[in-house]
N, C-alpha and C positions, 0 to 999 in steps of 0.2 A: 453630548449625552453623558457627559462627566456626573458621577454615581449611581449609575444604573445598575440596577442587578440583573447577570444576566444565568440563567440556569444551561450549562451543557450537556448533553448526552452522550458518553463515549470519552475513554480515559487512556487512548492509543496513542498518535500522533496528533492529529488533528486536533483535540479537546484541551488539549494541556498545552500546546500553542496558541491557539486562543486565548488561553487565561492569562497567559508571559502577555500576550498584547493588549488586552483588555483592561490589565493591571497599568501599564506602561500608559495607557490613555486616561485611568482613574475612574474607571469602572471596577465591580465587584463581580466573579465568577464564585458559581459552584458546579461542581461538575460531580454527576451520578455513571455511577460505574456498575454493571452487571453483577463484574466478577469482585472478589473480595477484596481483591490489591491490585496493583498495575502487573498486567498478564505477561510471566516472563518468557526468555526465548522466542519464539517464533522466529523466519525464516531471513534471512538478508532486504537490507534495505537500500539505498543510497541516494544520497543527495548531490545533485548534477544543477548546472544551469540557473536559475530563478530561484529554486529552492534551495541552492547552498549560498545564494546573496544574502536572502532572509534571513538563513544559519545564522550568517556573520552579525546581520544586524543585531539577532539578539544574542550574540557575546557565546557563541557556543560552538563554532567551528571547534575550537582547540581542542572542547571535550569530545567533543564527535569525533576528530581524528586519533587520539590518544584511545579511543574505546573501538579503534576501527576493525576487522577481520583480519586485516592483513590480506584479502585477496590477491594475489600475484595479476592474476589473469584466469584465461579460461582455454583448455581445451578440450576439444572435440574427438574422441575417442572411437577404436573398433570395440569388438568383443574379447580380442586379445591384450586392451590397454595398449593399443600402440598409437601415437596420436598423428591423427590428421587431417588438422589444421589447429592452429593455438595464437591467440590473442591477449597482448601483455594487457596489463589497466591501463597503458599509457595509449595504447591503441586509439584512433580518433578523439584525439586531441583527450582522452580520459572521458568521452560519454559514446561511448562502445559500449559491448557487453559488460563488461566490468568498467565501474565509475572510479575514481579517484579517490574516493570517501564511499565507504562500505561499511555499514553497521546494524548489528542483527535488530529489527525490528521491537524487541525487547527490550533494549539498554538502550536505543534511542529513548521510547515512554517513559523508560528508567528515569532519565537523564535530563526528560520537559518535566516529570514529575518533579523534583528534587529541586530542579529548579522552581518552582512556583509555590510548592505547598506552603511554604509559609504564609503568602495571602492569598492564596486561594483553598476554600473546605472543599474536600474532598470527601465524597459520600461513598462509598463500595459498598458492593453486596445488593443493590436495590435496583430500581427501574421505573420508568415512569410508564406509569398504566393510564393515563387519562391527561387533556389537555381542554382547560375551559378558557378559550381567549375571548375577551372582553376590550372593553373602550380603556381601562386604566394597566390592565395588566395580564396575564398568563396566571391563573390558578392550575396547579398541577396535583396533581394525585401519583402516590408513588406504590408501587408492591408491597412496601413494610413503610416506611417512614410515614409522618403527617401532611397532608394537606398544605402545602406553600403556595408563595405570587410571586411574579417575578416579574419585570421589568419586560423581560427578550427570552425565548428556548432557544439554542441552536442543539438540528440533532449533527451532532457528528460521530454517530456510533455504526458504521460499517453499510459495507453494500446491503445487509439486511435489515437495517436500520427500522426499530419497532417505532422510534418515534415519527419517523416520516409516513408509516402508515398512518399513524395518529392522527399527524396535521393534516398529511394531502393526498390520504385515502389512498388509490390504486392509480394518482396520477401518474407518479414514477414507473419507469418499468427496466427490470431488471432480463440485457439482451444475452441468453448464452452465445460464447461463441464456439460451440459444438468442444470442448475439451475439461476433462475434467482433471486436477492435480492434486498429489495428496503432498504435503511436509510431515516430515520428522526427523527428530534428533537420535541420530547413532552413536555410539563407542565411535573413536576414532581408532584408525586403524594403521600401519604399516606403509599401507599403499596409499593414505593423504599425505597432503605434502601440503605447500601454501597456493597450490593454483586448483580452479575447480574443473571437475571434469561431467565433460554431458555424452552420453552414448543412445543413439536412437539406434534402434529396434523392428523389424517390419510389423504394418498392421498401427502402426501412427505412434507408438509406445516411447518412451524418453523416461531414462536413470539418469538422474545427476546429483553429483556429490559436492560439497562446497565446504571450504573451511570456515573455523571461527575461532575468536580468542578465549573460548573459554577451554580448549584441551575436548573437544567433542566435533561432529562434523553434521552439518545438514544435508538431508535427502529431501530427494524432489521424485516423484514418479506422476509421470501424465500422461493421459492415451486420448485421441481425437476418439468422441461419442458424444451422441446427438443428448441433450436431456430425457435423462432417465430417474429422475430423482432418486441419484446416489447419495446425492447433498445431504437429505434425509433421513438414510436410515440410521442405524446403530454404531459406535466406534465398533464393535467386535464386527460387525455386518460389513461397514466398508474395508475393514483390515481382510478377511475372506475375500471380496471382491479382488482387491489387487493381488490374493494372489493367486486368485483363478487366472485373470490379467494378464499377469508378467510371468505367468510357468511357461519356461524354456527358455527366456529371457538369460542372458549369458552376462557377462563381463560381471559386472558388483551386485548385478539385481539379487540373486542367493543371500547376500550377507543383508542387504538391504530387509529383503522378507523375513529370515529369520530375526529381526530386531524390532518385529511390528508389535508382537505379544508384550514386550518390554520398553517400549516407546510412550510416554507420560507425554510427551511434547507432539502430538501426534493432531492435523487436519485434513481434511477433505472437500473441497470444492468444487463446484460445478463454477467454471471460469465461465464470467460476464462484464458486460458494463451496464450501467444505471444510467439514464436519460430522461430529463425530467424537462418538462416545459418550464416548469418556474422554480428559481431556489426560495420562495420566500411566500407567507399565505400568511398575515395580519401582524402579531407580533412573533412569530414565526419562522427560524430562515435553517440551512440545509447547509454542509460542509465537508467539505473529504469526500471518502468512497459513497456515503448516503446520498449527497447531492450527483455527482460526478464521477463515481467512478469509471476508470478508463480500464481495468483489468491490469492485472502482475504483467500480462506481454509487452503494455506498454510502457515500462519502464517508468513510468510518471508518479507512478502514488505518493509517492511521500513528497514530491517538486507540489503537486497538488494540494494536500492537505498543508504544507506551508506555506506557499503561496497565499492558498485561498485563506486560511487561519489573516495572515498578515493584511490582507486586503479588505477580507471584513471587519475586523475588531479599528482599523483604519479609515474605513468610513464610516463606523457609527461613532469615530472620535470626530469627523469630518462634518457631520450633518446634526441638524437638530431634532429631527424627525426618522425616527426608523423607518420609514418606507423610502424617504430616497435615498437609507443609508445600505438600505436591500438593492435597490434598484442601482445603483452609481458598483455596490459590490459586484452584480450580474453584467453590467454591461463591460467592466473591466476583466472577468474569467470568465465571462462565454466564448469568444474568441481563443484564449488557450485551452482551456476545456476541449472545444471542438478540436485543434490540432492534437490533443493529447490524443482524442480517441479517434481520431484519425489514423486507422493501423493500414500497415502496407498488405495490396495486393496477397489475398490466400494463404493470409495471419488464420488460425494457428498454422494452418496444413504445409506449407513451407518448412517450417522447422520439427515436424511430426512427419516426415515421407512414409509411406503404406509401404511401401516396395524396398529391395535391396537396392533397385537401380536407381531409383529414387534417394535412398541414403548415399550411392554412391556418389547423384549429382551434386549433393548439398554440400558433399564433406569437399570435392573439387571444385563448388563454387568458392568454398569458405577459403580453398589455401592459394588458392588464384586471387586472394581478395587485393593484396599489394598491388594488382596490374592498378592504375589511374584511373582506365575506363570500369573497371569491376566496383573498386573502391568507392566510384560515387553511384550505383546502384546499390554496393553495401551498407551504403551511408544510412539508406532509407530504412534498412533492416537493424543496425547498430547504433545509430546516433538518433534518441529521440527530444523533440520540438521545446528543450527544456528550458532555452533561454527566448523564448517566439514571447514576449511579452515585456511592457514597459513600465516595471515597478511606479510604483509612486512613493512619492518621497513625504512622509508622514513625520518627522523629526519634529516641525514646529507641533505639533499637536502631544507633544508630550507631558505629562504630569509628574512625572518619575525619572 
């Protein structure tokens, strides 16, 4: 399919991977972007397993580890900061809570942008409002720009992905798994250090604090609740929310709420996955959290959106026909896909306990985890399915 044009949606991980590979096969990407530039900050990422093989292929580990957080590890904290139980990065083999390679979700996009834009245009600020697939090609209609055609869409713009309504209606559907989380970026303070800290709360609630290299520190606050369309309302709305929330909430939660009013880097989610019967509807096809999302719990998003980036833009260099370059992409990530979103046993409610006795079981499951027998039940909690898949090997099909 060497000179195809193909238009992407979404300019996060996922979209701007595609392009590195799509260019690398001698296709042409443009990718449209919402927001006006590549959306900076956001919360920690890491590439584990399948997704840091792909890294290496496209010549970017070096810069992902020289831009990494520095995460030490992670411990598990009272309300007096006293910790009990702590996990280096080295921990399970480095795909434990903390991966080997950690990097804020921002300077990753930073980082496939930079890489690519010179042959790939990048469009910001707009979106595509309408999608006319035909026998020759994709006519698109955009919010501001003119009237294009193109070859192939792929949407890879997020679990709420407007283009996948577009192409395939209400077929997707997006599962809560009863938890809602917010991110933001704080002042770092005194009491960071290079390890991150998680403190649960009775009534299912979780503070966690995490470092980063830019001299600032990420927050996490999530509490088990069924949907309630929080997702929804207003930033000032759901900032009220958490802290009707989290009053009384002890250890760092205080410094945390007091920095909500002053938080520019500030989200809100109702945590889910995305499950679609087909990634792909004529010239058509679905990528990342749009198509698959497996949720933040599962540790997998970004091994995904690489993964999958590497294996699509791989078989439509592979095939002559975009439909068995859809169909050969699905039948290769349905398989990981499913083990991604395969979460253990009474995900979130496990690492959210209601009860004090409940926090107390979790923090003696966590420090007992050294025992052999513990360890490979911990397995299923800490180490996820990131390398359960048999790349393919696309080298001859290169143009570049």
């Amino acid at each position: 399919m060497t000179g195809h044009r193909v238009l992407v949606s979404g300019a996060s991980i996922a979209g701007p991977a595609l392009a590195h590979w799509l260019h690398e096969y001698g296709m042409t990407s443009v990718v449209v972007e919402r927001h006006d530039g590549i959306r900076p900050g956001g919360q920690t990422v890491d590439l584990r397993g399948a997704g840091r093989t792909v890294a290496q292929r496209m010549g970017i580990e070096d810069a992902v580890r020289a831009a990494s957080t520095g995460e030490a590890g992670v411990a598990f904290v009272d309300a007096r900061d006293r910790v009990k139980a702590a996990f280096a990065a080295e921990a399970f083999g480095g795909e434990g809570f903390v991966a080997e390679l950690e990097i804020l979700r921002g300077e990753l996009a930073n980082l496939l942008y930079q890489r690519t834009r010179e042959h790939t245009e990048y469009v910001f600020g707009d979106r595509i409002t309408a999608l006319d697939d035909h026998t020759d090609g994709v006519r698109v209609s955009f919010a501001h720009g003119p009237d294009r055609t193109f070859d192939l869409v792929v949407a890879a713009d997020g679990i709420g992905s407007s283009t996948r309504t577009l192409a395939f209606g209400d077929e997707a559907r997006v599962v809560p798994l009863g938890l809602y989380t917010a991110y933001l970026t704080i002042p770092r303070a005194a009491s960071d250090g290079s390890w991150a800290r998680w403190h649960n709360a009775p009534r299912g609630r979780v503070v966690a604090l995490r470092p980063d290299n830019l001299g600032t520190t990420r927050a996490l606050m999530s509490f088990l609740c069924p949907p309630r369309g929080y997702e929804r309302l207003r930033t000032d709305e759901q900032k009220q929310l958490l802290r009707h929330v989290f009053a009384g909430v002890g250890w760092e939660a205080p410094r945390v709420l007091r920095e909500l009013d002053a938080a520019d880097e500030f989200y809100c989610e109702l945590v889910g996955q995305v499950h679609a019967p087909r990634w792909s509807k004529g010239r058509v096809a679905m990528l990342g959290d749009a198509a698959y999302c497996a949720s933040p719990i599962s540790g997998m998003g970004t091994s995904l959106a690489l993964v999958g980036a590497y294996v699509l833009a791989g078989e439509l260099a592979a095939h002559a026909a975009h439909r068995d370059a859809f169909g050969a992409y699905e039948r290769i990530m349905r398989p990981y896909v499913a083990q991604a979103q395969h979460l253990p046993p009474f995900t979130p409610r496990i690492a959210h306990p209601r009860s004090r006795l409940g926090i107390g079981l979790l923090n003696t499951l966590l420090a007992t985890a050294a025992n052999p027998v513990v360890q490979r039940v911990a397995r299923r909690f800490t180490s996820p399915p990131a390398d359960r898949i048999d790349l393919p090997d696309y080298t001859r099909l290169r143009t570049r």
